[in-house]
DONULUM-678901 format. One line per 4 residues: number of its first residue (from 1); for each residue z, x, y of C-alpha. Coordinates in pm, whole numbers, plus 50000, padded with zeros to 5 digits. Layout:
N
NUM = Z:X:Y; ...
This chain:
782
1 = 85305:32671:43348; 85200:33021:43268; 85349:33296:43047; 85617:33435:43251
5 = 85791:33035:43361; 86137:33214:43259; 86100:33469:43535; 86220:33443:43900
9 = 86064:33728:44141; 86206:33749:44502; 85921:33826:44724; 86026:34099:45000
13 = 85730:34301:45083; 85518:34337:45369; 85084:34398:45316; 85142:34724:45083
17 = 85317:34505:44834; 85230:34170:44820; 84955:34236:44608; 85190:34290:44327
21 = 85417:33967:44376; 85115:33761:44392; 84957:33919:44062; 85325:33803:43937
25 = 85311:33410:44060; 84962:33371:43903; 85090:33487:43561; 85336:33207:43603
29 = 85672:33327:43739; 85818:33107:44034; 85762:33376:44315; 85984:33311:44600
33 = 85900:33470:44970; 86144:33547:45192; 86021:33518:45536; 86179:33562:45901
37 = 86153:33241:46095; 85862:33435:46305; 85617:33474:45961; 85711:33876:45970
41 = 85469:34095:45989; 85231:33988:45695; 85133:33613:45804; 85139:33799:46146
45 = 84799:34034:46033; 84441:33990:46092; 84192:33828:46024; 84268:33446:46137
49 = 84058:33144:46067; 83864:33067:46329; 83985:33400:46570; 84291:33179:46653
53 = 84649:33367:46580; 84874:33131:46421; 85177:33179:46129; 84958:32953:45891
57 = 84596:33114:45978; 84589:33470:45856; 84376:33533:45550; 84589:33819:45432
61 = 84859:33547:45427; 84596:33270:45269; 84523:33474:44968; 84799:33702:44894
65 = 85084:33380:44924; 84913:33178:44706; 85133:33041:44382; 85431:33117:44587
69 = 85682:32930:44772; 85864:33039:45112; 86192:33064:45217; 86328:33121:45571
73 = 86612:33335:45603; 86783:33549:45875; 86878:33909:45723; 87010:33988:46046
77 = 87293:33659:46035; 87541:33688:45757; 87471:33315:45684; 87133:33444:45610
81 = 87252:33729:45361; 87473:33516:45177; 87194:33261:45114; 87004:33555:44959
85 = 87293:33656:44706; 87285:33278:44621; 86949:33326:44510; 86970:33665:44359
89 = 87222:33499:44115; 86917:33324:43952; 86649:33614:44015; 86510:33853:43788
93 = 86303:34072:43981; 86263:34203:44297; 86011:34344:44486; 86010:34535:44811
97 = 85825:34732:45020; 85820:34964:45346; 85983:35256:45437; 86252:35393:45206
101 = 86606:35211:45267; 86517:35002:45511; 86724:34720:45350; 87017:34907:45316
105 = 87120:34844:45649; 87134:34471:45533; 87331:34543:45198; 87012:34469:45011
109 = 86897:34874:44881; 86904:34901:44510; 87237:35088:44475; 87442:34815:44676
113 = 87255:34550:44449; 87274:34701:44137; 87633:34713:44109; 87640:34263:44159
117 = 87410:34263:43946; 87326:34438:43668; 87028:34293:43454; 86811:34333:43848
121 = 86451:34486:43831; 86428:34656:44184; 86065:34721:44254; 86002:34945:44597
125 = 85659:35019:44733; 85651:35264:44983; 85403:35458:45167; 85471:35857:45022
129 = 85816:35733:44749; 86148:35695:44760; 86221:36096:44772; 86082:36378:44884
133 = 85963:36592:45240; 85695:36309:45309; 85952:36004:45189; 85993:35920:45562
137 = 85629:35971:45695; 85482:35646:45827; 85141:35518:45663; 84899:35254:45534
141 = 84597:35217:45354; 84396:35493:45540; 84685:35735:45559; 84673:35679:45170
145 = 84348:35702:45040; 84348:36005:45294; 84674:36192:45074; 84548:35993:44767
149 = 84202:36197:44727; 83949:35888:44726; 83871:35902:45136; 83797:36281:45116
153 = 83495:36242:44841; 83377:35868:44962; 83093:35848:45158; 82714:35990:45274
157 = 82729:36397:45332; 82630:36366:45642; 82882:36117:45755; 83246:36089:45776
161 = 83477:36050:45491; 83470:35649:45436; 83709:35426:45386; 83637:35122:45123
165 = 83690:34734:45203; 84005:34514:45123; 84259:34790:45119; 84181:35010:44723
169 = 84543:35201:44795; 84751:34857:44897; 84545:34688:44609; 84663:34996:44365
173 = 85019:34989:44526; 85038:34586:44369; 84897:34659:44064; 85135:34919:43976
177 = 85429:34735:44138; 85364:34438:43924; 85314:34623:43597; 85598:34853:43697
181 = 85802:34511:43727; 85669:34378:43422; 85757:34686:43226; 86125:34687:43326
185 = 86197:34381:43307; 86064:34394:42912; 86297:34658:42901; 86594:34418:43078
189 = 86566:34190:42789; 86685:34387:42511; 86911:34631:42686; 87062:34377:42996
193 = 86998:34665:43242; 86746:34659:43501; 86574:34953:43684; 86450:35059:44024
197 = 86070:35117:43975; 85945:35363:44272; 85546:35294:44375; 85422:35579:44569
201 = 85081:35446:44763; 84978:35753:44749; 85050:35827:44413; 84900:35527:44340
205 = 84562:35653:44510; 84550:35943:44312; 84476:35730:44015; 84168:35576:44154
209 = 84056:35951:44138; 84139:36091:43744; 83753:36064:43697; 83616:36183:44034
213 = 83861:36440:44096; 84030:36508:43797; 84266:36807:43823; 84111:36980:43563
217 = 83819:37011:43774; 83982:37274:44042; 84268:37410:43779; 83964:37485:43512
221 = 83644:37485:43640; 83778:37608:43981; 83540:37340:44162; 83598:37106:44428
225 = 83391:36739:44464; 83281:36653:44795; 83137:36385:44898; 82837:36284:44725
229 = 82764:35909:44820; 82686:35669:44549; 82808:35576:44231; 82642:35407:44032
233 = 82330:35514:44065; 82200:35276:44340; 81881:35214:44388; 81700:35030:44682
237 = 81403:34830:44551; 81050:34706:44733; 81208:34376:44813; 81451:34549:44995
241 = 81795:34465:44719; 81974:34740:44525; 82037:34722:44191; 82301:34958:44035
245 = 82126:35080:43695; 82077:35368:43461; 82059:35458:43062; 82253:35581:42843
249 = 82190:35916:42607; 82136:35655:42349; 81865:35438:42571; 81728:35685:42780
253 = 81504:35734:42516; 81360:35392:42555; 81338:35411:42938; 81169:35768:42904
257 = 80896:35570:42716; 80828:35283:42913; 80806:35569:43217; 80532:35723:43016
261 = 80355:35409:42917; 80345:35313:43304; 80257:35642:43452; 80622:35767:43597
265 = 80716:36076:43591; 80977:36180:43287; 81248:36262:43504; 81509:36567:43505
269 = 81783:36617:43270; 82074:36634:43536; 82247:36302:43645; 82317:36028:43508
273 = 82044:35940:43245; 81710:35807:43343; 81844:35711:43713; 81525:35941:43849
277 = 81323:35709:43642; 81473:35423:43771; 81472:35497:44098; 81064:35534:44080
281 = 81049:35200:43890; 81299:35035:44176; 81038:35188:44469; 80761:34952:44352
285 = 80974:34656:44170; 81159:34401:44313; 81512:34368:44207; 81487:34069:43942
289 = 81199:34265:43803; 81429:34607:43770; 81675:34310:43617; 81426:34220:43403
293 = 81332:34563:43256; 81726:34653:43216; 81737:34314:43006; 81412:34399:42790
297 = 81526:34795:42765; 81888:34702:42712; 82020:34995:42977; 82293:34962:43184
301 = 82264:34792:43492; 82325:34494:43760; 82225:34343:44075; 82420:34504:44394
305 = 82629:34210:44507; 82548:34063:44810; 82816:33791:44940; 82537:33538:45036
309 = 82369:33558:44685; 82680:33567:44494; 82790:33183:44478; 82422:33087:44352
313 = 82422:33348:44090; 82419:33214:43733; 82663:33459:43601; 82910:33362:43842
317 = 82838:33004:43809; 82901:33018:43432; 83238:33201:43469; 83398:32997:43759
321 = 83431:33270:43976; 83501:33086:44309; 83683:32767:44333; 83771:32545:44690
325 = 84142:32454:44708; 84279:32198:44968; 84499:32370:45187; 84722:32032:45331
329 = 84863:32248:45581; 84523:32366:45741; 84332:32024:45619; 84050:32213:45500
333 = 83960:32360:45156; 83971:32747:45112; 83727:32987:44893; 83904:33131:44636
337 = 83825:33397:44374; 83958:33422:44046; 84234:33514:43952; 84281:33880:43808
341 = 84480:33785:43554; 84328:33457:43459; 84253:33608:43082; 84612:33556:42988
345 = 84712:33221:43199; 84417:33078:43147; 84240:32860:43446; 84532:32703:43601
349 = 84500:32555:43920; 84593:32800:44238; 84820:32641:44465; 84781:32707:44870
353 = 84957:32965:45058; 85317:32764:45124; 85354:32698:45469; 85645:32885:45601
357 = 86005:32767:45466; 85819:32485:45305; 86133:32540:44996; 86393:32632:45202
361 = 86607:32314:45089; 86461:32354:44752; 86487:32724:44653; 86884:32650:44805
365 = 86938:32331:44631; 86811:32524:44290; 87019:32838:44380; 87370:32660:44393
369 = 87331:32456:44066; 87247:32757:43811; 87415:33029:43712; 87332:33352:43685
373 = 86998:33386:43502; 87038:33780:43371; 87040:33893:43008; 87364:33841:42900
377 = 87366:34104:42601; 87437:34484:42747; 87272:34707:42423; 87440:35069:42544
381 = 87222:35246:42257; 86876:35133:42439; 86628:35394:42542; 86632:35344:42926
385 = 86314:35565:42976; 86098:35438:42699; 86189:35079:42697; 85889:34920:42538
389 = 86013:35108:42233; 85920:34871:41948; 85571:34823:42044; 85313:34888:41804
393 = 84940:34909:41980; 84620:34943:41768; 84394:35078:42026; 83979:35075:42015
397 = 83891:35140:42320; 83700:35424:42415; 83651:35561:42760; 83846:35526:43107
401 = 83931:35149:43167; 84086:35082:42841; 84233:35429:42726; 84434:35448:43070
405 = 84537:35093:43035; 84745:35164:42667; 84853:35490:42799; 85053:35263:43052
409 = 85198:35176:42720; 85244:35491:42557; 85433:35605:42880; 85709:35376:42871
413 = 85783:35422:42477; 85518:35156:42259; 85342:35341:41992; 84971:35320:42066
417 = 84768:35397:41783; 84395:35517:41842; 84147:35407:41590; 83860:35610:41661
421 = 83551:35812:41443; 83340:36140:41475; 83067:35881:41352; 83092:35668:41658
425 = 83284:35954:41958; 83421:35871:42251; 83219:36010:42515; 83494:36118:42725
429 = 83658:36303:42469; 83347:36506:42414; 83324:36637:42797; 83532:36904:42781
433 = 83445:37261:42642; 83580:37148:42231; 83661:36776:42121; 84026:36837:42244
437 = 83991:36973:42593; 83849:36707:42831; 84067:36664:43105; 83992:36295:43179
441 = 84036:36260:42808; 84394:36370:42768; 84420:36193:43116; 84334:35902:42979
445 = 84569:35894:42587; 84855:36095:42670; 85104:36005:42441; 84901:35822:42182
449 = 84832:35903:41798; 84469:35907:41687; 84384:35800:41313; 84017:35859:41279
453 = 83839:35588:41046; 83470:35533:40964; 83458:35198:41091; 83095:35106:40898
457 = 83306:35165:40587; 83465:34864:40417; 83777:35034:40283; 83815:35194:40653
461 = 83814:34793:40776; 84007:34685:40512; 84323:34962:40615; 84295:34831:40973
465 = 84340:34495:40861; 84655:34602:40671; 84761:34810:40951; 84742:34496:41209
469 = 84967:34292:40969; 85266:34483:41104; 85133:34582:41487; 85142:34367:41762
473 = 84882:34425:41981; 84475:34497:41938; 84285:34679:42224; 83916:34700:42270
477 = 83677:34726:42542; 83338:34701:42319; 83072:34440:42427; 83142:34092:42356
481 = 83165:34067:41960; 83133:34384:41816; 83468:34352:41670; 83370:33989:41523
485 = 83078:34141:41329; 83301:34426:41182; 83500:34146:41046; 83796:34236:41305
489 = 83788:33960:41539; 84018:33786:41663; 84070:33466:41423; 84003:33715:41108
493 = 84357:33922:41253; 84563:33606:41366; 84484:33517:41036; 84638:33853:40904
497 = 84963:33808:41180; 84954:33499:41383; 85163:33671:41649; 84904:33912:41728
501 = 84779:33961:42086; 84439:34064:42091; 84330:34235:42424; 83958:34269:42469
505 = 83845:34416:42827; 83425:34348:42818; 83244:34464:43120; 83166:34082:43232
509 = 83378:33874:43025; 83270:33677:42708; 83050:33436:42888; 82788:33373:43073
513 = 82428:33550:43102; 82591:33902:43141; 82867:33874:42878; 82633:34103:42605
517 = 82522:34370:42904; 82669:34749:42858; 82816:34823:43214; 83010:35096:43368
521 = 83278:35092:43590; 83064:35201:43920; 82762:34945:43836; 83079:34721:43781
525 = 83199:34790:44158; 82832:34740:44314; 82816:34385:44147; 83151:34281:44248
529 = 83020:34297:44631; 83233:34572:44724; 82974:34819:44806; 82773:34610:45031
533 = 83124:34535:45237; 83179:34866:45258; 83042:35196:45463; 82892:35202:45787
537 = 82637:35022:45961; 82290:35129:45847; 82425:35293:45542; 82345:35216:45155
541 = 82589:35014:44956; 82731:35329:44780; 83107:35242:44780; 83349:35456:44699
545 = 83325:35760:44483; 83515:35613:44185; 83431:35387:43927; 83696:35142:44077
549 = 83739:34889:43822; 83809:35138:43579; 84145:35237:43734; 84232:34881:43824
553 = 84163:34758:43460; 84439:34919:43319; 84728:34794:43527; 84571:34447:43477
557 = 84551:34520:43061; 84939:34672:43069; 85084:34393:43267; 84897:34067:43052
561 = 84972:34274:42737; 85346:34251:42800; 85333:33924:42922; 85179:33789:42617
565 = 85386:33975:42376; 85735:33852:42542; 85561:33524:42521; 85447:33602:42120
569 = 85806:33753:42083; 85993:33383:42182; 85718:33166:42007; 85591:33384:41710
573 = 85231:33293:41823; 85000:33578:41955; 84674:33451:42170; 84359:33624:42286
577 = 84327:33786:42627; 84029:33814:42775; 83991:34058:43120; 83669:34021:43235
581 = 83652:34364:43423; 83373:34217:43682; 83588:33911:43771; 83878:34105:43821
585 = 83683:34305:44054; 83632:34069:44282; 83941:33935:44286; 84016:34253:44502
589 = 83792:34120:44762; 84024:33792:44806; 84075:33763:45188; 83706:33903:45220
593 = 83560:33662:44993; 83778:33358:45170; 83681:33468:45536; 83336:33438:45415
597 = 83343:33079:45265; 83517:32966:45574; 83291:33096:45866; 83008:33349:45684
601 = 83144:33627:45793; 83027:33939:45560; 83208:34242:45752; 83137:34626:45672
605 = 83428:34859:45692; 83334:35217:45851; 83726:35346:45911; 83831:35029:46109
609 = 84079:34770:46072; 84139:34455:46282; 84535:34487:46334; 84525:34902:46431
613 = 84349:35053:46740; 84301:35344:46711; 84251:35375:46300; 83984:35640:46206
617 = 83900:35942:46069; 83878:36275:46288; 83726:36605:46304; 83963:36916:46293
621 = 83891:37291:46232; 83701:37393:45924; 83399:37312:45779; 83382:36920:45701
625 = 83774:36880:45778; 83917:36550:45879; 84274:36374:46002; 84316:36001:45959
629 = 84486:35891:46256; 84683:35513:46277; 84841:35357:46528; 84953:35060:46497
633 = 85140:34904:46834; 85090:34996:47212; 85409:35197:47235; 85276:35427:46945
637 = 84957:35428:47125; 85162:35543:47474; 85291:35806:47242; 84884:35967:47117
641 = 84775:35969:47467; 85136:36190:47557; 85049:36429:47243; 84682:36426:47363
645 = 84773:36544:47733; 84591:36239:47846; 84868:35995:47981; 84656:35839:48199
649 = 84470:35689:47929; 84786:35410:47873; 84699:35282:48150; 84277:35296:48144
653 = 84203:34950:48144; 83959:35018:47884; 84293:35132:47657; 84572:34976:47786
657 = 84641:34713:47508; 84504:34662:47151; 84302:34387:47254; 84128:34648:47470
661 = 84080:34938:47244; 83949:34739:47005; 83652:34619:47294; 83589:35030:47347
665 = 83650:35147:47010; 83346:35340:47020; 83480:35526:47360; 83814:35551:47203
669 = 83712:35717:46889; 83456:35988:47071; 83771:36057:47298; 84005:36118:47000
673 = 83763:36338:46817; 83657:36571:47133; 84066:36655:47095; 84108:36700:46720
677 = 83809:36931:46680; 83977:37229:46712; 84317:37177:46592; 84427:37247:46249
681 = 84450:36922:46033; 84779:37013:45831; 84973:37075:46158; 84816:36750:46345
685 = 84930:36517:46138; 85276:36719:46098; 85344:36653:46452; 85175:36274:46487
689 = 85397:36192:46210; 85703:36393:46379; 85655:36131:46685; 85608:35825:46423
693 = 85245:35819:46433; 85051:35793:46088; 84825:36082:46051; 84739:36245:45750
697 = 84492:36535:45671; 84192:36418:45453; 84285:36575:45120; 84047:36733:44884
701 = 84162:36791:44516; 84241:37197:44623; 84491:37065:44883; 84639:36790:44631
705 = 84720:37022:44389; 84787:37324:44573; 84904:37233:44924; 85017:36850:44909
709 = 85405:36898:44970; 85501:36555:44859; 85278:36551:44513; 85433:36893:44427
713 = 85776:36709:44468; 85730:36449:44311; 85566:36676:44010; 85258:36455:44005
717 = 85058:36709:43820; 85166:36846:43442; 84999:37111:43225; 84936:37081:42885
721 = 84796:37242:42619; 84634:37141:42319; 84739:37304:41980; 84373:37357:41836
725 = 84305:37529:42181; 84599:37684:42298; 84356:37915:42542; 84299:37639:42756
729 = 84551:37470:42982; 84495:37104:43045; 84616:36962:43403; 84689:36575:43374
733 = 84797:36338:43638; 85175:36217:43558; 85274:35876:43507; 85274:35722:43858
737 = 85479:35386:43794; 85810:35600:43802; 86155:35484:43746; 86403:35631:43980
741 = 86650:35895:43834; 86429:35941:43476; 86180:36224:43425; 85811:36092:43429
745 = 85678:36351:43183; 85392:36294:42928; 85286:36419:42661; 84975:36537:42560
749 = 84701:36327:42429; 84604:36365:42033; 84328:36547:41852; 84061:36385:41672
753 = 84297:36246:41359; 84581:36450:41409; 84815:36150:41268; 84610:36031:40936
757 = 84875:36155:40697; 85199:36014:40957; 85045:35706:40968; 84877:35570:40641
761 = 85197:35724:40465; 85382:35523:40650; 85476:35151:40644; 85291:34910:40630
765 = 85035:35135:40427; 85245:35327:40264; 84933:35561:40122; 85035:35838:39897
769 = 84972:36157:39966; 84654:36180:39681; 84528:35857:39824; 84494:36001:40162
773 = 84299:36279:39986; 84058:36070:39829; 83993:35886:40149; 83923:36197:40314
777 = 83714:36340:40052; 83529:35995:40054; 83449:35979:40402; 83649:35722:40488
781 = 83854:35949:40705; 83685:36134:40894
């Protein structure tokens, strides 16, 4: 059983959501699926095993149904809708996704629910939100990472924008849908009121981008990214491999002396540090030799995954990263990754994919004998918009991946407490102009207090230790043990409080040959093999133009944090969770990684996707403009060649079907683009979406902020300002797990110590106003 046995979840989505429900049913709740008695249209996607359709042989299906079990149900025959209020007597959350209020035709939208029952957590994921001028525009992956901002700056400058492998805005969508659940329904408990959490995909795009194309980027340094290709760095080595690998400004200074000692030239000062170096070293090395010399210099750096290498690779070996489970319904065993949150449940055993209604009787059977399962306590004085009030974070981590992961926290009400130093900065919050003013820094710990400790000082250790007898969780993403050898790991603290959970997010986990190695989030991406699945034919693994893991991380910290402490919260005992950031990564590669194990099939994504024909990016007017276009059925497809003057084209042979287009792709794109060339992108996809075709200009972060409708509704973007630099507006992304009908705002992140006094006068230090003093004057404040 995992941590979350109490919680029932009914499963309604389609493929933008059922990332989410299946993050859920691995972190133990019983995950029910809802299916028409014709699979619906997610066991009804591409790829299948073997090329042959079938309900039971779509990957997407195989992976993303795992730990669940199926129900079939009619919506459409009353019999069928009253078996679903049997079971929503006993459920807890649910999640849906698809176009706004496209259940309430059935009875089943969130205000017709709400009002039978009460304690319900309504999760919807839908393509643009629940309101606003774009709430009603059609989309999917493509269409979002076009709105989002990661298509428009992914990609070789002399190529089209490109779209990454395995769906980044669907596998965003889940991540905040399932940390959106798990947020509300921690809230449910103590107040016996649920919520309606509203996912945006394309919302939930725009956080892949708060590094990349941070808003303070255009709204301060007036500056737009474009595409740049890699990041990493990557470099191709003499055997042919890539390794992803650079320095640090502290190790550069190691790597700039090996380059001398072995006649390379110094390198330039732009870039990332010592990656010119590298890239000389790489031209005449093979990659386990570049391996090798990141080892010996201790820089940051890794192999780029390659799926062929990747199940004989030690690392992965050590960790269990891929497992076979017997599928009884196919009669073969299936590859299997990880799971992504296997640091808090632990290595239980994934079940298959159900087959479909396998618990029909069951799930029924179950559903008449209990009663309803809701909180029965209704607390009227609860904070609806901050309900992990109560929540007291100590928080060590420094950068993106953990930072954004307790500002999840901060957002919905927990007090998150940074412990951080002007001996040891964070790097991040030294990019901007002063200390205070780095926009992916007060991206990254809105909300948050800082307290600012000298952690090589034993009476700065000792007040954290006091500090974590009344706090419940510990964050840190520091190498594996640099908290034990401070004398702050985690048996020292559960020691101090045995309910503590202690969260620690290490580049690749705490075992294995790469458990000690520095890492960042791009060298993190290239490893996981999602750089060498993605791009176009010919092209370098680059990837996208984020440092992906770093914006998945903290949905994947948020969610196992709450878990744990509803868990610690019933039992009084705290544990250690351990997200190996690497692991997780590939975990987003599921249905890639089990296509592979089954028939070797290692396919590169350059705009296209098996179940849509066309789906690609366009040229339109303007320098380096482009219009994602989708269509995803041969009426729609009757419907382009209408709006492109070519009618005749339905019936081309060549075109007539999807089975076709997909045989002439090539032909069909070149077509499509000859017509788009000239047109403005804005109106384009206005009127493809006016005659239900997905289209979407390919935003950059000018037309996000400035020209992006639906964002500017939805108030994505907030300006701050800092009180040591009031001169200087700060533009941060908003909180995108939203709750429907509560303002979103944040607040801005602290300065360096701003809450010393608040805090160690408070209890459980309860310092004294002249003992603060003398810590300050000591240096153990500072």
């Amino acid at each position: 059983m995992g941590v979350l046995e109490q919680l029932r979840v009914l499963d309604l989505t389609d493929v933008s959501g059922v990332f989410g429900t299946r993050l859920l049913a691995d972190l133990g709740a019983d995950v029910i699926r809802v299916e028409a008695a014709d699979g619906g249209s997610l066991r009804q996607s591409g790829p299948f095993i073997d090329g042959n359709f079938g309900v039971e042989l779509g990957y997407y299906h195989q992976y993303h149904n795992a730990n669940k079990r199926s129900v079939v149900l009619d919506l459409e025959d009353a019999e069928g809708i009253k078996s679903l209020h049997q079971i929503l007597t006993t459920t807890h959350v649910l999640v849906e996704s698809g176009q706004p209020g496209h259940l309430d035709r059935f009875g089943l939208g969130y205000q017709q629910l709400a009002e039978r029952y009460p304690w319900l957590v309504y999760v919807s994921v839908s393509p643009f939100g629940q309101d606003g001028p774009w709430s009603t525009r059609h989309g999917n992956d493509l269409i979002a990472a076009a709105t989002g901002g990661i298509l428009g700056v992914s990609g070789s400058p002399d190529e089209p924008p490109m779209q990454g492998n395995g769906d980044p805005s669907y596998k965003m969508a889940g991540l905040l849908a399932a940390t959106g659940a798990m947020v509300a329904w921690y809230g449910a408990q103590g107040s016996g009121t649920g919520r309606w959490v509203d996912i945006s995909v394309q919302e939930a795009t725009t956080m892949l981008v708060v590094q990349s194309m941070n808003p303070c980027i255009y709204t301060r340094e007036n500056r737009v990214p474009q595409r740049r290709g890699f990041m990493g760095p990557i470099h191709r080595c003499a055997d042919g491999r890539y390794m992803a690998a650079r320095a640090t400004p502290n190790s550069v200074h190691r790597l700039e002396s090996y380059a001398r000692e072995h006649g390379f030239e110094p390198g330039s000062s732009e870039g990332a540090p010592g990656a010119d170096i590298m890239a000389q070293i790489a031209r005449v090395s093979s990659a386990r030799e570049v391996m090798a010399l990141v080892e010996s210099l201790d820089l940051i750096g890794l192999p780029v995954g390659r799926f062929e290498d990747m199940t004989q690779t030690e690392h992965f070996i050590a960790t269990r990263q891929f497992s076979e489970v017997r599928s009884s319904a196919l009669g073969r065993n299936l590859s299997f990754v990880r799971s992504p949150v296997a640091g808090v449940r632990g290595d239980q055993r994934i079940r298959p994919a159900p087959q479909l209604g396998e618990h029909s009787r069951e799930v029924m059977e179950e559903a008449r004998e209990h009663v309803i399962q809701g909180p029965q306590s209704h607390d009227d004085t609860s904070d609806l918009s901050n309900p992990l009030s109560g929540i007291r974070v100590l928080d060590f981590t420094w950068v993106l991946a953990g930072p954004l992961g307790t500002r999840i926290l901060a957002n919905f009400g927990a007090e998150v407490i940074r412990i951080e130093s002007s001996v040891r900065p964070d790097t991040v919050r030294h990019s901007g102009p002063t200390a205070n003013t780095s926009g992916m820094f007060n991206d990254a710990n809105a909300g948050k207090k800082s307290v600012s400790l000298d952690l090589t000082r034993a009476e700065a250790i000792d007040i954290v230790k006091r500090m974590v007898a009344d706090a419940d969780v510990v964050t840190n993403n520091f190498r594996a043990g640099v908290l034990d050898r401070m004398g702050l790991g985690y048996e020292t603290l559960k020691s101090i409080n045995p309910r503590i959970v202690f969260a620690h997010l290490p580049g690749c986990g705490n075992e294995g040959p790469w458990a000690n190695r520095g890492t960042f989030g791009g060298i993190l991406m290239a490893a996981s093999g999602f750089n060498e699945i993605s791009g176009f034919e010919g092209s370098p693994p680059w990837g996208i133009c984020c440092a992906y893991p770093d914006f998945t991380s903290p949905y994947l910290l948020a969610m196992q944090v709450l878990a744990a402490v509803y868990k610690s919260r019933q039992t009084g005992v705290g544990q250690e969770i351990v997200i190996d950031q690497l692991s997780a990564m590939i975990s987003l590669l599921g249905v890639e990684w089990m296509r592979f194990g089954l028939e070797g099939v290692v396919p590169r994504n350059a705009n296209r996707n098996f179940n849509y024909c066309p789906h690609g990016v366009y040229p339109v007017a303007g320098e380096d403009r482009w219009c994602a276009i989708v269509v995803d059925d041969d009426a729609k497809w009757q419907i382009l060649c209408q709006a492109m003057g070519k009618p005749e084209m339905a019936e081309d042979p060549r075109f007539a079907n999807h089975e076709s287009r997909k045989l002439h792709e090539d032909e069909l794109d070149a077509i499509i683009a000859q017509w788009t060339m000239a047109q403005d992108g804005w109106q384009l996809a206005d009127e493809l979406q006016s005659m239900g075709i997905a289209a979407a200009l390919v935003e950059m972060l000018d037309d996000m902020i400035e020209r992006d409708p639906q964002l500017a509704h939805r108030h994505h973007y907030q300006q701050v300002v800092q009180p040591t630099d009031p001169d200087i507006t700060l533009t941060l992304d908003r909180e995108a797990i939203h709750f429907v009908g509560m303002d979103r705002k944040i607040e801005r992140a602290p300065t360096l110590g701003e809450h010393n006094h608040e805090v160690l006068r408070a209890h459980p230090l309860n310092f004294s106003s002249v003992e603060i003093e003398n810590l300050i004057e000591s240096g153990v404040l500072r």
